[in-house]
N, C-alpha and C positions, 0 to 999 in steps of 0.2 A: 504494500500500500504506500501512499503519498509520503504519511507521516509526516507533514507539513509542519507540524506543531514542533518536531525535532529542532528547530530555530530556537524555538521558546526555552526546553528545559535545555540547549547549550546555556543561554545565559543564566537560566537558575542552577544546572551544577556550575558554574564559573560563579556564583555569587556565595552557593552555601558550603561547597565541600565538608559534608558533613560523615559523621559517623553513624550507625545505626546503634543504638542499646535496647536491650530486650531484658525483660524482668526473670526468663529463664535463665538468661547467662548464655543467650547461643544457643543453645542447644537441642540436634537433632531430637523426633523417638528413637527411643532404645534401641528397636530393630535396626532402622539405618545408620545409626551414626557408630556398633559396633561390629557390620557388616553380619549378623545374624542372618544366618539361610532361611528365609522366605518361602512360602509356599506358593509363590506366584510371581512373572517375571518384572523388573520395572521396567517404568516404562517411560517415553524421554521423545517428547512433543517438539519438535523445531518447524518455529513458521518462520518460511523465509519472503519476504515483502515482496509481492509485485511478482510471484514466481508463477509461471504460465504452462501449459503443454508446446507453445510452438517455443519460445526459448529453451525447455529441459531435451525438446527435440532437435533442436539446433544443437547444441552441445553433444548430447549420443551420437549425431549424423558427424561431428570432428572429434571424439572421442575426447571428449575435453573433460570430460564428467565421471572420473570413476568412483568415487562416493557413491553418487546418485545411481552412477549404472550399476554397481553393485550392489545396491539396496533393490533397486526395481527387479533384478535381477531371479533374489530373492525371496522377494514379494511381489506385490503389485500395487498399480498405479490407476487410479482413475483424472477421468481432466474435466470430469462434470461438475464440481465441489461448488456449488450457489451459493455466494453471500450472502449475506444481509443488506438493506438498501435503509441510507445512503451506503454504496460502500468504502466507508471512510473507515481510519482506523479505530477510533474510538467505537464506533456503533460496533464495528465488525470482532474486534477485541470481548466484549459487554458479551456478545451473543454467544461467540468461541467458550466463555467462562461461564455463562448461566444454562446455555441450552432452551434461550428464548429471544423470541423479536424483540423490535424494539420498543414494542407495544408494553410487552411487560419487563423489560430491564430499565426502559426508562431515559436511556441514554440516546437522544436524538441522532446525533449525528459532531462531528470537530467541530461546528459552530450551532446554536441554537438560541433561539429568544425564549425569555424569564417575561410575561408580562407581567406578572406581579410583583415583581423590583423594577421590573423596568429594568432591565438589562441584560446585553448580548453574551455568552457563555460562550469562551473562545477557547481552547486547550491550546492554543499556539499556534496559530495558523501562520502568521510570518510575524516579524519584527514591528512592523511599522503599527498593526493591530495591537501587538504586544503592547506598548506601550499607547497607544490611545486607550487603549481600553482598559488599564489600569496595569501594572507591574504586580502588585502584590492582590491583587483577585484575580488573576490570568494564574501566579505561582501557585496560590492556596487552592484554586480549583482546582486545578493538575494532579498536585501532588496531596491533597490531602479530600477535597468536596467528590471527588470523582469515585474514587472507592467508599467512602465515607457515609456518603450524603446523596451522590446523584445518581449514582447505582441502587435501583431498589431494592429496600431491605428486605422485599416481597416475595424478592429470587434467590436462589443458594448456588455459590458460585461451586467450579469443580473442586477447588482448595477445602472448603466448605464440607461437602460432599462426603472429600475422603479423608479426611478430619476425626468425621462421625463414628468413618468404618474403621479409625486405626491407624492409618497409611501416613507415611510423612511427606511432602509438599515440596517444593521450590515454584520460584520465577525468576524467570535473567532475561531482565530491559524490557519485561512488558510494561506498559501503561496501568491496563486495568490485572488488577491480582487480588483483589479483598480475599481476605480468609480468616482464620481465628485470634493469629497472632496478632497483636498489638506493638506496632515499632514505631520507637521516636526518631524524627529527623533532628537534629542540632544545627541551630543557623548561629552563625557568630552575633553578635549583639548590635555591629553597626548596620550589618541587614535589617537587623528588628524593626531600628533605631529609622533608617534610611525609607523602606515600606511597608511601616505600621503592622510589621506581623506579629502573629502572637509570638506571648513566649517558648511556648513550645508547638512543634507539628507534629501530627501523630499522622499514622495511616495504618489502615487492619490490611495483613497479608498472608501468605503461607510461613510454612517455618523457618524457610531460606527465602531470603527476598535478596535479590541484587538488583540496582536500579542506577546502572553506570557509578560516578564519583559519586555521587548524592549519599546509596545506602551501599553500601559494601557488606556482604560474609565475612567471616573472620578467615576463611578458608585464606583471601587475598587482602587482608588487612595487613597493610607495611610491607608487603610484594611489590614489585618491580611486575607491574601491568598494564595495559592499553588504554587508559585512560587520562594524555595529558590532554592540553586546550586543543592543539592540533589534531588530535584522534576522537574529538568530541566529548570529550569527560568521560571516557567508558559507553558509550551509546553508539558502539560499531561490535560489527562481526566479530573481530579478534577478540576485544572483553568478552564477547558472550561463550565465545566458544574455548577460551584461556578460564573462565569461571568454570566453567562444567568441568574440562580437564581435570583439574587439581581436586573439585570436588569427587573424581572416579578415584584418582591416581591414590588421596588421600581416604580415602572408607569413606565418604562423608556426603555422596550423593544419594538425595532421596527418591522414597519409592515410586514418587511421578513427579517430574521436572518443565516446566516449558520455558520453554530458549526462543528468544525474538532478535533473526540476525537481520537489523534494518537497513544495510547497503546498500544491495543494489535498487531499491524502489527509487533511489535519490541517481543513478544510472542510468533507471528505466523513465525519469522524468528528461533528464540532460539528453540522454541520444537515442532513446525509443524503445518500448517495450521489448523488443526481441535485440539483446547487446552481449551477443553468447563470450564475448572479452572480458564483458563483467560481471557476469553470471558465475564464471571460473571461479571466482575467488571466493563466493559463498561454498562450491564445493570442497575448495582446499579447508574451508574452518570446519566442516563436516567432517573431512580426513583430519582434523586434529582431535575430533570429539574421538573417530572410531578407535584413534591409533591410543589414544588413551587406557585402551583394556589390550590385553597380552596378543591377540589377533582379531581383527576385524569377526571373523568367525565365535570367536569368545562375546564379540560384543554383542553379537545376534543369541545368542544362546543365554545371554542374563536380562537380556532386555528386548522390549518392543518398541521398534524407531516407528515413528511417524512423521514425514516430513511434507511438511503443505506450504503453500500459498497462502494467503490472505483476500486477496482479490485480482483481478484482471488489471490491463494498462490500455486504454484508447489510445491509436497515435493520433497525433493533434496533426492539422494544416502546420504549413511553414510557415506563411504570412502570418506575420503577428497581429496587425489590423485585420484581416479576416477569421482567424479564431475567437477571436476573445467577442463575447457577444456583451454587451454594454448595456447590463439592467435597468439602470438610472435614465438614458434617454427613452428606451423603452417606455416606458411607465408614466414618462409626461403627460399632460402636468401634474401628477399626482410626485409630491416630495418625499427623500428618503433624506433621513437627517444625518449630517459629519458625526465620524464615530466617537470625537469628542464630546458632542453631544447628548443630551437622553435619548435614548433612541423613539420615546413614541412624538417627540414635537414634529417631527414628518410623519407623511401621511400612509406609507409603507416602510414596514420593516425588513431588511436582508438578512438570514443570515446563509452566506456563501459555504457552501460545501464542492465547490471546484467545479463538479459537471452537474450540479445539482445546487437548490438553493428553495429553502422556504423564505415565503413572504408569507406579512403579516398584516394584515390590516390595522391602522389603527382608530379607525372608525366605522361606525356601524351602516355608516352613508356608501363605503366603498363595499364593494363587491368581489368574490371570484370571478365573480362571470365579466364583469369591469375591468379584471387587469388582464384575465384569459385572450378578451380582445386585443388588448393594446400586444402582449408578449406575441402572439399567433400570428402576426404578420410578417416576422422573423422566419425565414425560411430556416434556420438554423437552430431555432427550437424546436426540441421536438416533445415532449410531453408535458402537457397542463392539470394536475389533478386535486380535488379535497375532499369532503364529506359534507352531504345534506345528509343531517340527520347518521344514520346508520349504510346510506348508501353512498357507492365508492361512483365518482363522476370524472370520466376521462377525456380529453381533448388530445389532438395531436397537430401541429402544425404542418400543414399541405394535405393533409388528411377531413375529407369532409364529417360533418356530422359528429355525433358524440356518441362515450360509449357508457350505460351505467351498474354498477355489478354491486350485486348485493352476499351477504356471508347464505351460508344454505343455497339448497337448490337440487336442480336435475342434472347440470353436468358437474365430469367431475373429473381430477388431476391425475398426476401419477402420482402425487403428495397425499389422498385421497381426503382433499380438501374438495367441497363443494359448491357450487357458484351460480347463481342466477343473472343469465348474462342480456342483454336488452340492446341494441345500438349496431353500431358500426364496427363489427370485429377486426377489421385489419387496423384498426390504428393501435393495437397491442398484438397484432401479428400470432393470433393462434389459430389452431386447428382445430376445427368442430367436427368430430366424427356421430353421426345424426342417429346410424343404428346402432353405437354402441352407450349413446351420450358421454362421451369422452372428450375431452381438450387437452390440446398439446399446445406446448410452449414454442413459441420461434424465436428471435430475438431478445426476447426480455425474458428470460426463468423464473416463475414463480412469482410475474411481474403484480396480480392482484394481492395477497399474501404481504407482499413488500411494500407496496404502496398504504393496502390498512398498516399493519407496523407501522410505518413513522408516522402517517395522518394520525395517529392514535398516543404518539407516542410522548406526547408533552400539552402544549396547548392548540389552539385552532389555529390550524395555517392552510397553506396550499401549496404545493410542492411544480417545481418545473426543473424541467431536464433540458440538456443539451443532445444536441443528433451529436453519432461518431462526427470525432474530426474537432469540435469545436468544441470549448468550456467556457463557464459564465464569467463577466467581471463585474468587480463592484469592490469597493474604496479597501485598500488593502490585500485582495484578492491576488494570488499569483497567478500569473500566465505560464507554462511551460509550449510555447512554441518549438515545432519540429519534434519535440520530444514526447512522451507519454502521458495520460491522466485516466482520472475517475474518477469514482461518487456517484457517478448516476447506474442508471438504469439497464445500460442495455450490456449484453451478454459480456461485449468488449471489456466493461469494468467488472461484471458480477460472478465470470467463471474462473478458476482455477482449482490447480490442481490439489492432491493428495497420493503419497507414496508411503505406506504401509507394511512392514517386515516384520518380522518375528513371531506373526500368531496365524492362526487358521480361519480366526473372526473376522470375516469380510463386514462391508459396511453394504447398510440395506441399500438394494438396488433401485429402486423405487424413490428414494426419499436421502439422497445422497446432497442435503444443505447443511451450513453449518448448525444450523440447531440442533441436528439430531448429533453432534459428536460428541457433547460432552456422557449422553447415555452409552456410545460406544466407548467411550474412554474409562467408564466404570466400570462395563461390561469386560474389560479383560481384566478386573480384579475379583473378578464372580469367582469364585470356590468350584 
């Protein structure tokens, strides 16, 4: 994924370098931290950002890839793995750990509006947001409201999960981790002093939390590691895959691990989803995880590798005046307010998720159907959607007519979701099989399903996407011209892959999105 917000916590680990303290003392369960024979294999999650089937297939066709080709080898691979939508890191993170949309985690999307403070919820999108939007509630959201507070306490994450059953836990360089444990972050006093934070920050995680310089294991505390200014504070490959090492090498890795290598997604933005030069070098930190146990064959025999993607990459236009589609003139005369600003004194609110972006009314005088006109004459937009009431109302631009789908009904998915469908089917591109009542997905996967999620998933908005090739702009907003994006909708951003070794449990064929993996992920600790 974009991971766009990585801007953000560079300058928060440059500002706290802090330590982690834990009321335990550190310390693993028993079973793993004395390397006690287990009666079941661990097991060690790496999602690698922006990782695709035509890039892992690029690689195999130059043999660039022998990790990877040794893993598929041994297992298998699927390349239908559906997000979540938007698919940004943050939602897509939320769902990976609860095993729910965004309906019920709660977690919109890397930007979202609060009407009730009246204020834009940014996890870091670039710099220049960073700091209109405050410094010290862009940091505390991040690292402390997001597992905390914004993540609903209504879902049980997978830390959580296997917590209950026994099992001990890690995370290295994810985002979202809540779990049982409770860790303090230590900021030095003129941070405090500088943006108003508290005294202390806290964040609930698993038992092992590593989070670049910020929170450190003890495993690399006063090591000689990948984390100076130049290497991102610890928020690259190398840290991730130098933490896990030492936690093998040393007895000290737990019984289920997820490892977030965020490289190449920042590659695949620069020179184009498919960049099999920079691809390589997520494999090489993968050959540093395997080489870590006595033979890569040993390592398959103690554990189950699972290696994914996150989401798809759109390649954008070259022209930088022709990708970027320009919200604000759009929407004339209707005002959107400077993000120094409160956001509701204009008369729409943005909040940009890249190839995707809710608006918000901030009056009761304006309309969906009011700005659906004004965005639709945009040849370059391409879906308009929100909810009257409980039904889902779709538009597409260059696409006549509208399309309206309600939950229930007579047709039905291969998710064996059901739908009551009314309208113009080709502007969400599926297939209606008449004697069997069946719909299949084309371009957009699971595109009704995703769109309730986020229309659901905070307060009233209305969601527009961008057609491949182009992404939205609006104040603050990054353009990657020539190079890759996502956040929206269509396949381009919402499919990738998953590669699976060490067990016999395939994943259901039928219903192969992120939601259903944190049940797969329990499922190989079943007895």
């Amino acid at each position: 994924m974009i991971r766009t917000y990585l801007f953000f916590i560079l300058i928060c680990c440059l500002l706290i370098g802090c330590d982690e303290k834990r009321p335990e003392g550190d310390m693993l369960p028993q079973s793993a931290e004395t390397g006690a024979v287990n009666d079941h294999k661990n097991v060690i999650v790496v999602l690698i950002d922006s990782m695709t089937e035509a890039v892992i297939n690029d690689g195999l066709d130059r043999s660039s890839l022998p990790a990877i080709s040794y893993l598929i080898k041994n297992g298998f691979v699927h390349h239908d793995l559906v997000a979540p939508f938007p698919s940004m890191s943050v939602a897509i993170e939320s769902t990976l750990m609860t095993g729910s949309s965004p309906q019920k985690h709660q977690v919109p999307g890397l930007v979202w509006y609060d009407p009730n403070d009246d204020v834009i919820m940014d996890y870091g999108s670039t710099l220049s947001k960073y700091w209109k939007l405050g410094v010290n509630d862009t940091l505390v959201n991040t690292l402390v409201h997001l597992n905390t507070n914004h993540l609903s306490p209504n879902v049980e994450t997978i830390y959580e999960a296997l917590h209950q059953k026994g099992y001990s836990t890690g995370a290295i360089n994810f985002l979202v981790y809540r779990g049982h444990q409770t860790h303090d972050i230590s900021v030095p006093n003129y941070v405090k002093v500088l943006f108003h934070l508290p005294e202390k920050l806290k964040t609930k995680g698993p038992d092992l939390l590593a989070f670049g310089q910020a929170i450190q294991p003890k495993v690399v505390q006063n090591q000689k590691v990948d984390d100076a200014l130049y290497q991102r504070f610890g928020l690259n490959d190398s840290y991730s895959a130098e933490v896990t090492a030492k936690l093998i090498k040393e007895n000290q890795q737990p019984d289920f691990t997820m490892i977030f290598f965020p490289n190449y997604d920042k590659d695949a933005h620069k020179h184009g989803p498919v960049s099999p030069e920079h691809f390589t070098r997520a494999d090489g930190y993968l050959q540093e995880i395997l080489n870590a146990y006595d033979s890569w064959d040993n390592a398959l025999e103690e554990n189950v590798f699972i290696i994914m993607g996150d989401h798809g990459q759109d390649q954008l236009k070259e022209k930088k005046e022709e990708v970027a589609i320009e919200l604000e003139p759009l929407l004339d005369p209707y005002t959107v307010a400077p993000l120094l600003d409160e956001p509701s004194s204009g008369d729409v609110v943005i909040s940009n998720n890249h190839r995707m972006a809710y608006l918000y009314p901030t009056s009761s005088d304006i309309s969906y159907f009011d700005l659906a006109s004004k965005l639709q004459q945009d040849y370059r937009i391409d879906h308009l959607a929100w909810l009257e009431e409980e039904e889902l109302v779709i538009y597409q631009s260059g696409n006549d007519g509208v399309l309206h789908i309600k939950e229930g009904g007579d047709w039905q998915d291969q998710y064996g979701q059901t739908w009551t469908i009314e309208g113009n089917e080709p502007i969400v591109d599926i297939d209606l099989n008449q004697s069997e009542m069946k719909l299949a997905y084309g371009d957009y996967p699971d595109v009704f399903h995703q769109l309730y999620g986020a229309l659901r998933s905070h307060s009233e908005t209305m969601i527009v996407t961008a057609k491949p090739g182009y992404t939205l702009k609006s104040e603050g907003a990054p353009v990657h011209y020539k190079g890759g994006e996502h956040g929206g909708l269509h396949k381009n951003d919402t499919l990738t892959s998953i590669i699976i070794t060490g067990t016999e449990k395939e994943l259901d064929n039928h219903n192969r999105r992120m939601e259903s993996l944190k049940d797969y992920f329990l499922s190989l600790f079943d007895k």
